[in-house]
C-alpha positions, 0 to 999 in steps of 0.5 A: 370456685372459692378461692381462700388467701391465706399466710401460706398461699392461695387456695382454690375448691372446686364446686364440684369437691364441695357440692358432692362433699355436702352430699356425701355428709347428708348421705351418710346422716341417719335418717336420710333416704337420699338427696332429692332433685331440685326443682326448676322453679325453686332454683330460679327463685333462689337465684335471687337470695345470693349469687349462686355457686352451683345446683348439683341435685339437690345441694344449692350453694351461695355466697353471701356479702361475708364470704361466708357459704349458704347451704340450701338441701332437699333432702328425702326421710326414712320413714318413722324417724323424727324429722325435727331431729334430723333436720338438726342432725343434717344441718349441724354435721354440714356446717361442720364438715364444710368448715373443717374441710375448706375453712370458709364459714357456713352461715347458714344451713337450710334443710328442706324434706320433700319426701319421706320414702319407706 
């Protein structure tokens, strides 16, 4: 859970609203196919980058010393779309959303492609 004080009061988000609001945002990116499942091995190492949040398919969260979000994703490509451009594309609309929805700051978006499907 991430819980934000502010003038008004105390908030709280729930990691299951962030985690299926970054999978709804990279859904809905042209390009993507879907959100690939996680592998176990993966997620045991990334546990040591961070304190994890949640691991939710393929959306990782972490918070870091900063209070601030780090997005790890495992994406699946269209074929024939340029990865490079979708990769920013996910990474950008991500940091985005998730800022302008909670208010906390994205430090760092990492997009991974597992697959490409036709």
């Amino acid at each position: 859970m991430i819980n934000i004080e502010n003038h008004i009061g105390k908030i709280s988000i729930s990691l299951k609203y962030l985690t299926e609001l970054v999978e709804h945002t990279v859904t809905s990116c042209f390009g993507v196919a879907g959100v690939c499942s996680v592998n176990p091995v993966y997620s045991a190492a990334a546990a040591l980058f961070g304190r994890s949040l949640e691991k939710n398919k393929g959306v990782a969260i972490f918070t870091d010393k900063n209070d601030g979000l780090i997005i790890n994703l495992h994406i699946s490509v269209t074929f024939g779309t340029n990865i490079s451009a979708v990769v920013k594309s996910v990474s950008h609309k991500v940091r985005f959303t998730v800022e302008e929805s909670i208010g906390t700051p994205v430090h760092k978006v990492n997009v991974f492609v597992d697959e490409m499907s036709c």
